[in-house]
ZAMAR-406702 format. One record per residue (C-alpha): residue number from 1; chain; x, y, z. Coordinates in Angstrom, 2 decimals. Layout:
+-----+--------+---------+---------+---------+
! num ! chaine !      c1 !      c2 !      c3 !
+-----+--------+---------+---------+---------+
! NUM !      A !       X !       Y !       Z !
...
+-----+--------+---------+---------+---------+
//
This chain:
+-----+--------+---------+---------+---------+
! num ! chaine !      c1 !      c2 !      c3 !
+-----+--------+---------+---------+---------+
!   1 !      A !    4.59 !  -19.32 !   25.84 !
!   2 !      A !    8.19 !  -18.37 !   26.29 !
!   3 !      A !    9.58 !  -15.21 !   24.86 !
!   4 !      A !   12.27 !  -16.94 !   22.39 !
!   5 !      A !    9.05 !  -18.77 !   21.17 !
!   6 !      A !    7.01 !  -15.27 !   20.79 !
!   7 !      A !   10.07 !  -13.74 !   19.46 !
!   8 !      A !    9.91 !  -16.54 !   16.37 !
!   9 !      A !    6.22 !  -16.13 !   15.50 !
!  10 !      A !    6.74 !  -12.61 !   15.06 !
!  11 !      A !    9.13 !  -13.05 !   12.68 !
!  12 !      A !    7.41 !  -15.53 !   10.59 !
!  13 !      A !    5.60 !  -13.18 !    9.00 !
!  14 !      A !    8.16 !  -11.78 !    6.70 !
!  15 !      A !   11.26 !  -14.29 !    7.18 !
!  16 !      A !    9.83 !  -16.47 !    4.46 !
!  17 !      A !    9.79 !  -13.15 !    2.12 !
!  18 !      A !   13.56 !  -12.78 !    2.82 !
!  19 !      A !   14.84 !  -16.41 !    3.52 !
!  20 !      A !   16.20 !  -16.57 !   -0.48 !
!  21 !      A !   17.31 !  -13.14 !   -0.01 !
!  22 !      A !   18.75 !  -11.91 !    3.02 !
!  23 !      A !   18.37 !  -12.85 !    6.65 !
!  24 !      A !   18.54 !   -8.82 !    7.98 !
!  25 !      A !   17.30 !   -8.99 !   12.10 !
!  26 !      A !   17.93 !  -12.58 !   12.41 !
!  27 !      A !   20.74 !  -13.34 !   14.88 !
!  28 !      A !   24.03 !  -14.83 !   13.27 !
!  29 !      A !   24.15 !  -17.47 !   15.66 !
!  30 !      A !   20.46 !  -18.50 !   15.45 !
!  31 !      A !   20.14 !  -22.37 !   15.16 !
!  32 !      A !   16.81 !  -24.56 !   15.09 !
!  33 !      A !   15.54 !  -26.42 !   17.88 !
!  34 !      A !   16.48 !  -29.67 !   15.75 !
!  35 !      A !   19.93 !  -28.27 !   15.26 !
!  36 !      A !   20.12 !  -27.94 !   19.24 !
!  37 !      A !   19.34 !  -31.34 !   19.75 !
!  38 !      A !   16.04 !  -30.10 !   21.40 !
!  39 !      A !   13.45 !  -33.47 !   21.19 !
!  40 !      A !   11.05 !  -33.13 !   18.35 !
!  41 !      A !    7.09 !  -32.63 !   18.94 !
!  42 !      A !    4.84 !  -35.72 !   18.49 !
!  43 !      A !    4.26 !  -36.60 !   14.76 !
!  44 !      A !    0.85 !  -36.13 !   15.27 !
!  45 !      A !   -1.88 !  -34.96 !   18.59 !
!  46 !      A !   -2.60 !  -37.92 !   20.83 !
!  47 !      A !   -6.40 !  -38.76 !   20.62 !
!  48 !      A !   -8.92 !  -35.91 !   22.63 !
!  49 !      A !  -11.07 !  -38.53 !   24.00 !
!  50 !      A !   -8.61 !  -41.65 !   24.61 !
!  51 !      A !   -7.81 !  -44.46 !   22.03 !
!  52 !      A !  -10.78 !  -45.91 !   23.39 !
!  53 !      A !  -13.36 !  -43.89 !   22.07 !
!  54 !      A !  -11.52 !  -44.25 !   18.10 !
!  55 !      A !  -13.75 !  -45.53 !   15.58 !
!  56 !      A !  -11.61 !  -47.06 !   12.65 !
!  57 !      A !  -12.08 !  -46.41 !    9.28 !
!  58 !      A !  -12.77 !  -48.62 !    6.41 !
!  59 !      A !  -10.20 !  -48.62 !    3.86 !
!  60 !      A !  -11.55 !  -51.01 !    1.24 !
!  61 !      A !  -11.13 !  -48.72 !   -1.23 !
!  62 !      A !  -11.57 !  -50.55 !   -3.97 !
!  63 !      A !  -15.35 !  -50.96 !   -3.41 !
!  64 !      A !  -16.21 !  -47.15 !   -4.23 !
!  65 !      A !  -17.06 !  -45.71 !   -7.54 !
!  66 !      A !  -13.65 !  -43.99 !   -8.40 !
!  67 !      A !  -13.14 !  -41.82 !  -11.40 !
!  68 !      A !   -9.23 !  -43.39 !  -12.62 !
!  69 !      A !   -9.15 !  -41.03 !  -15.76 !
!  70 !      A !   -6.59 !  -38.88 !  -14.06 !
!  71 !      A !   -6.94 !  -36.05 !  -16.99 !
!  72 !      A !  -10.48 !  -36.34 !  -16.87 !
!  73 !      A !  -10.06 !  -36.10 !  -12.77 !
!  74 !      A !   -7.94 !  -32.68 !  -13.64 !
!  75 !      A !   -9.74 !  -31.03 !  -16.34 !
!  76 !      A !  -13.25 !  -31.69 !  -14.11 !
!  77 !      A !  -11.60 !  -30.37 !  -10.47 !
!  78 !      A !  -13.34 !  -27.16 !   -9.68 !
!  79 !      A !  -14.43 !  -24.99 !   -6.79 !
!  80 !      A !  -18.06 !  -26.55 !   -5.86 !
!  81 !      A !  -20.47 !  -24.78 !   -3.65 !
!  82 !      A !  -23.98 !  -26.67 !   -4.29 !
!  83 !      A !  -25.03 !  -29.54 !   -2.75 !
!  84 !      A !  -27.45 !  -32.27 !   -2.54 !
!  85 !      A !  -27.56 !  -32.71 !    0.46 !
!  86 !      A !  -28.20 !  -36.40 !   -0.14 !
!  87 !      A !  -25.96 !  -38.76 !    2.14 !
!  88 !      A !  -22.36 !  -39.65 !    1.86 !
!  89 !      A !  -20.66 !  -43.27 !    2.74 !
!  90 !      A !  -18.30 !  -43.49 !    5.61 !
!  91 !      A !  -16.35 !  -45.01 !    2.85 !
!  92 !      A !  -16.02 !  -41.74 !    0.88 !
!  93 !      A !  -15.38 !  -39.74 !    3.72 !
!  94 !      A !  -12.65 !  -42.55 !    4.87 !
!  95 !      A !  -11.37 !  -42.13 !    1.17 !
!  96 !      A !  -11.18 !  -38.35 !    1.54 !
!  97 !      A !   -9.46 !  -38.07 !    4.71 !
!  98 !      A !   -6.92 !  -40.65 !    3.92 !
!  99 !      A !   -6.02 !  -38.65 !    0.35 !
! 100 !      A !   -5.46 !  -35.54 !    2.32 !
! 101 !      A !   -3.91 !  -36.09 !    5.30 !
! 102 !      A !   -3.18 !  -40.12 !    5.69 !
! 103 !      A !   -0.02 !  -41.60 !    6.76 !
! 104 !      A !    1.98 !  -44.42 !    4.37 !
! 105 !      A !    4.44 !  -45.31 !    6.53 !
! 106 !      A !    6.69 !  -44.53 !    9.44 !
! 107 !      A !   10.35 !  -43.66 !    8.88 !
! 108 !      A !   13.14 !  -43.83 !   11.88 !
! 109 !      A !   12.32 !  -44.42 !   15.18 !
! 110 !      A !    9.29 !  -42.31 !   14.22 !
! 111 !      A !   11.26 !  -39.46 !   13.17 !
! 112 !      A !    8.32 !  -38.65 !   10.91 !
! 113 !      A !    5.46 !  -39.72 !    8.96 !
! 114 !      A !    5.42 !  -40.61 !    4.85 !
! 115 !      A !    2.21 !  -39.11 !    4.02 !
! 116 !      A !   -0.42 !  -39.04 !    1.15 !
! 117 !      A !    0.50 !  -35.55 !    0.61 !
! 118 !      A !    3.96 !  -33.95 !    0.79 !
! 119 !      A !    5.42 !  -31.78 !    3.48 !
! 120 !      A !    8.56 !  -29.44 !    3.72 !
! 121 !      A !   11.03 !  -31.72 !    6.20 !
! 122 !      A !    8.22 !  -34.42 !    6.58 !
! 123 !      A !    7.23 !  -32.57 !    9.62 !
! 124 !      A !    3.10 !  -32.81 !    8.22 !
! 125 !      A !    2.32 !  -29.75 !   10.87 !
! 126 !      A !   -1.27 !  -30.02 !   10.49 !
! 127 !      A !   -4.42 !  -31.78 !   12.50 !
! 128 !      A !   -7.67 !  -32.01 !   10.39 !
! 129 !      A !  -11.24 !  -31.57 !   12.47 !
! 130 !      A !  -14.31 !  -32.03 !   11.14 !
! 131 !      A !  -18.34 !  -30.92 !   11.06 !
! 132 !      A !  -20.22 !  -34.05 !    9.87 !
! 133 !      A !  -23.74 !  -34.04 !    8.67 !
! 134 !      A !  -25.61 !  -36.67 !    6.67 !
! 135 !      A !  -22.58 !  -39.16 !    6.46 !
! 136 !      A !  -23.67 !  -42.69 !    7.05 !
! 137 !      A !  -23.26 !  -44.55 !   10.26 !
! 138 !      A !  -22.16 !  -41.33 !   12.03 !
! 139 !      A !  -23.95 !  -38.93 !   14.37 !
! 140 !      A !  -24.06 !  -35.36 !   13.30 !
! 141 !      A !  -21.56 !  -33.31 !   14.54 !
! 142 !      A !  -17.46 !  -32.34 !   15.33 !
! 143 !      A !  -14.78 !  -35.22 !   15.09 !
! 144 !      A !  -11.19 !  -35.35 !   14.94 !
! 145 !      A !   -9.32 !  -37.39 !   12.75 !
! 146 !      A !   -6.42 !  -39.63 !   14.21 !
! 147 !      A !   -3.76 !  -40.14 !   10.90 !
! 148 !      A !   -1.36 !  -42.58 !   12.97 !
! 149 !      A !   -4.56 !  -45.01 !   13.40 !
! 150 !      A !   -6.65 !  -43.68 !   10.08 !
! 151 !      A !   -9.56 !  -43.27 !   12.84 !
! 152 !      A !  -12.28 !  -40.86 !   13.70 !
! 153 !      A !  -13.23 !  -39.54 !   17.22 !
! 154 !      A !  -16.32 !  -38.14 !   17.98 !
! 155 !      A !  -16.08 !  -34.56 !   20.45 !
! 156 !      A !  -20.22 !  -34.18 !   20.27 !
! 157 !      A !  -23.07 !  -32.81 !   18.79 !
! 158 !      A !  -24.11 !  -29.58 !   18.38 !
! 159 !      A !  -27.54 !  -28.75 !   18.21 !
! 160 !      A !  -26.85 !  -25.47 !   16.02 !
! 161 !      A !  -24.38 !  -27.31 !   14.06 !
! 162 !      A !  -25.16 !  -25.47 !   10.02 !
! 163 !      A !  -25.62 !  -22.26 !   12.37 !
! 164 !      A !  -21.94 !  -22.99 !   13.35 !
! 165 !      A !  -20.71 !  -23.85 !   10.48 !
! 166 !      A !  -22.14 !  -20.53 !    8.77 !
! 167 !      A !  -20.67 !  -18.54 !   11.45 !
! 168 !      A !  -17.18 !  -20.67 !   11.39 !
! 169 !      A !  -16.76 !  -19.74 !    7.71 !
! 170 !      A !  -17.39 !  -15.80 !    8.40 !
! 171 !      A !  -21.41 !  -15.84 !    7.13 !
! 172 !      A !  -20.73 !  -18.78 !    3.95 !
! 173 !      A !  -24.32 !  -19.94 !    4.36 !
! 174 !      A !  -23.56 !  -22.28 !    1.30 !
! 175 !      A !  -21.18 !  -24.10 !    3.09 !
! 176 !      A !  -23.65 !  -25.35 !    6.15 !
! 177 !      A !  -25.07 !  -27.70 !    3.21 !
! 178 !      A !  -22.15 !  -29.78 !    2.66 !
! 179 !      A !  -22.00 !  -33.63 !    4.35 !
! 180 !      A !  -18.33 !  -32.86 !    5.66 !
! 181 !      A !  -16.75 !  -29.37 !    6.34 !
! 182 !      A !  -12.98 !  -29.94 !    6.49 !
! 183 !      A !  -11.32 !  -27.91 !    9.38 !
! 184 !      A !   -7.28 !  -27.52 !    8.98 !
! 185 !      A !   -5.70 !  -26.66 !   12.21 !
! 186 !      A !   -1.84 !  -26.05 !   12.24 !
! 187 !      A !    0.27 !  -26.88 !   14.98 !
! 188 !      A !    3.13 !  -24.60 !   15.17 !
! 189 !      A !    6.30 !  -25.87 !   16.29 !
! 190 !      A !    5.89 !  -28.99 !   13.91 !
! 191 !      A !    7.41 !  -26.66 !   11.26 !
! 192 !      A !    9.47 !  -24.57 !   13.92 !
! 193 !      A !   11.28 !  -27.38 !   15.67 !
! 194 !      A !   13.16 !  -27.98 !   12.09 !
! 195 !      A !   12.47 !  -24.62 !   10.51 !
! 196 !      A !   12.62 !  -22.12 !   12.71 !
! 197 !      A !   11.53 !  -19.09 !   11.85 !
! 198 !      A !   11.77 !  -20.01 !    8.79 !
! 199 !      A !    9.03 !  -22.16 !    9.02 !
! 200 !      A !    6.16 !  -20.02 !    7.69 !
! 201 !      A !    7.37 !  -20.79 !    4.11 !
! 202 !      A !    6.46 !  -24.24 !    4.22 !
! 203 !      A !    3.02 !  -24.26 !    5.93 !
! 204 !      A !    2.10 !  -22.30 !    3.26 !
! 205 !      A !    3.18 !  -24.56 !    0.94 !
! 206 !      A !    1.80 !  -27.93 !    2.52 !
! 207 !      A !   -1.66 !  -26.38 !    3.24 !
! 208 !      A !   -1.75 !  -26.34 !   -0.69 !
! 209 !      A !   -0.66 !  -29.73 !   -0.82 !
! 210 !      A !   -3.59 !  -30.81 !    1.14 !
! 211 !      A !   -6.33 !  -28.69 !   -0.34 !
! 212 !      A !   -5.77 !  -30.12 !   -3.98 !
! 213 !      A !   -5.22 !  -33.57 !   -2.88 !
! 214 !      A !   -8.98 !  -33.21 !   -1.21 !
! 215 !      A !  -10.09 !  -31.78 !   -4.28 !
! 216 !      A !   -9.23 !  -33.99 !   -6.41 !
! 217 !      A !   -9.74 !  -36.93 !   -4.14 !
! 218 !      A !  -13.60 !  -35.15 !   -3.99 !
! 219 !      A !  -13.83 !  -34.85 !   -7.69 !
! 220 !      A !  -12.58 !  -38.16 !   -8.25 !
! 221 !      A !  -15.71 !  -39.85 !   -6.05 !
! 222 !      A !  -18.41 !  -37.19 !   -8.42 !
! 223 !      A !  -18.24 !  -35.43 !   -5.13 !
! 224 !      A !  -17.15 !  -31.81 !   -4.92 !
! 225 !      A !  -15.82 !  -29.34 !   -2.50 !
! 226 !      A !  -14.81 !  -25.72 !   -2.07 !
! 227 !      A !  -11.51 !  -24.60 !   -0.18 !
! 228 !      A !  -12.34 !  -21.37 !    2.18 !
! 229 !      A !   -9.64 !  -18.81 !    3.87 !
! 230 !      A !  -12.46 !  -17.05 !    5.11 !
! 231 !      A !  -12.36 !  -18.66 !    8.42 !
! 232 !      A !  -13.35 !  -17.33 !   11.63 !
! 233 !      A !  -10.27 !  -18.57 !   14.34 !
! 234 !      A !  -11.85 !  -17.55 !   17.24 !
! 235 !      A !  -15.25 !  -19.58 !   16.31 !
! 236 !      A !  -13.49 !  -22.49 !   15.19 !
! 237 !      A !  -11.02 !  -22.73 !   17.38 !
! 238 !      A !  -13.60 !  -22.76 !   20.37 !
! 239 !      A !  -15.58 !  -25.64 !   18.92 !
! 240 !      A !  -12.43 !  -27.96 !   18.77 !
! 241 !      A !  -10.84 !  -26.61 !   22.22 !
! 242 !      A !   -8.17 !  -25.16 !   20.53 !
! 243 !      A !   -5.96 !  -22.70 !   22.36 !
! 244 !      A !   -5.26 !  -20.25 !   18.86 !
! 245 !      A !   -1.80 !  -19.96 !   19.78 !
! 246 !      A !   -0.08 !  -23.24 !   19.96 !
! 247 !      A !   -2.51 !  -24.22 !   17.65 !
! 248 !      A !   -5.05 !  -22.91 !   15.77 !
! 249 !      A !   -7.71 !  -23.37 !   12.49 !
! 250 !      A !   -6.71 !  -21.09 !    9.40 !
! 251 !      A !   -8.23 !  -23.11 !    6.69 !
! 252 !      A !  -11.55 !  -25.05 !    5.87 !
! 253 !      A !  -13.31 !  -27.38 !    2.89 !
! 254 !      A !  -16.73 !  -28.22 !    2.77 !
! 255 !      A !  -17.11 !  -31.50 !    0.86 !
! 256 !      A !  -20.65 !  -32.38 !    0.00 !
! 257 !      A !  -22.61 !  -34.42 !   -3.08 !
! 258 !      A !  -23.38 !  -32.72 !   -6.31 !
! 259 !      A !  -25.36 !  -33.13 !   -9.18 !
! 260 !      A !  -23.76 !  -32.16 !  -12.72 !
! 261 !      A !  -26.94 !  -29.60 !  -13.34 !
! 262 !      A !  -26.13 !  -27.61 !  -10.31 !
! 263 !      A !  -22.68 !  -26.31 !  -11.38 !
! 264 !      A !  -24.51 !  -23.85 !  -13.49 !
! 265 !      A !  -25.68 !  -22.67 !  -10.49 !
! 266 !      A !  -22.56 !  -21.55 !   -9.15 !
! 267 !      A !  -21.90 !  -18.92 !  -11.82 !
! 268 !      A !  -24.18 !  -16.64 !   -9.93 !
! 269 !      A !  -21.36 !  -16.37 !   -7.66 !
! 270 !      A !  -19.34 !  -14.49 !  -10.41 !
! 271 !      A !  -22.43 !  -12.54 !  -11.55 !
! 272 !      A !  -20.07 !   -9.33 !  -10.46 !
! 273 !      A !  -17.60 !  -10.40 !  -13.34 !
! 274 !      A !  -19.91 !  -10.41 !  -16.32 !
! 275 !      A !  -21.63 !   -7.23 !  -14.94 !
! 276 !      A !  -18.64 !   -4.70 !  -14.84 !
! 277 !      A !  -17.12 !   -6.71 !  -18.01 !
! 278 !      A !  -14.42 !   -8.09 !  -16.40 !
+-----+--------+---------+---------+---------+
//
């Protein structure tokens, strides 16, 4: 990694504090690699295991059970963290993916991608991985999803695979229960080829864009799904041969089928509110 590179992230942590305010430390004649002329990443990462090894996605959407009450959809959306465990169609998951993270359209010479979900400059900086259990016509295990081709890859099993997932999520032994556990990588200079180092500001933003979109996507097929910063990088990362620095995982969702008599379940969870009165 170069030094003007290293020099960025470490300023990413506060220059989207002091972007609207002042730009104190940044160099007056700081431009963006875009404003340089520099050639723009790839819209998305080229396939792990070749093009070859894609399996396409059904997208006959119109076939699945699909809540259109959108006020119902909104007043119902809530954190879910009990689970059947009972299958899930390679139609919902298709469904889910393309809510969250699917590409529309291409705009320019591919210049960028017109997603489901919005993105600060259209620059969509994000990869999603996955841990798949109990989905139907899929092995168990880690996949990758390709948005350009709304396709999955498979990168293997794991034998230990609700150990890893446990582990992944820092101990969430709730989580190794769901059918799909949503893994949200970000790569970098996506956001800092237009950005800068500026481009924190953003990524925050879009990683909220994606979350609800899954959650209501989830909620909308009587599925239902928690969203988890607990993460473990290093874990993660690993799994998906990520290199944590050029990329890396710093958000997850486990997505699994729920009944409506488990969500009283989940109030043990807040058990610690009602007992100090909060």
């Amino acid at each position: 990694m170069n030094e003007d590179l290293i020099r960025r992230r470490i300023l990413l942590g506060r220059s989207f504090i002091t972007k609207f305010a002042d730009d104190e430390g940044v160099d007056e004649d700081y431009e963006t690699d875009q404003n340089l002329k520099k050639p723009q990443p790839p819209l998305a990462k080229a396939p792990m295991r070749g093009p070859e090894q894609a399996l396409a996605l059904p997208v006959n959407f119109s076939e699945l059970d699909i809540d259109n009450d959108f006020l119902h959809v909104i007043n119902s959306r809530a954190s879910r963290r009990v689970y059947t465990q009972e299958p899930m169609s390679l139609l919902q998951l298709s469904f889910l993916l393309w809510c969250c993270q699917g590409v529309k359209a291409l705009r320019g010479r591919s210049y960028a991608t017109l997603r489901t979900v919005p993105s600060g400059g259209a620059r969509h900086p994000f990869e999603c991985y996955l841990a798949l259990q109990r989905v139907e016509r899929l092995a168990d295990g880690l996949y990758h999803y390709l948005p350009l081709t709304h396709a999955l890859e498979f990168l293997g099993a794991r034998d230990d695979l609700p150990e890893f997932i446990t582990n992944s999520l820092s101990g969430q032994a709730w989580a190794a229960k769901a059918n799909a556990v949503f893994y949200f990588s970000c790569v970098f200079y996506r956001a800092e080829w237009r950005y800068g180092i500026w481009a924190h500001a953003p990524v925050l933003m879009d990683s909220g864009h994606v979350t609800e979109n899954l959650y209501l996507a989830a909620t909308s097929l009587g599925l239902g799904g928690c969203a988890i910063a607990a993460v473990d990088p290093a874990a993660s990362n690993a799994a998906f041969s990520l290199d944590g620095l050029e990329e890396t995982v710093f958000y997850a969702m486990p997505v699994g089928t729920v009944r409506p008599s488990d969500k009283p379940q989940e109030d043990a969870f807040y058990a610690f509110v009602r007992e100090q009165g909060l």
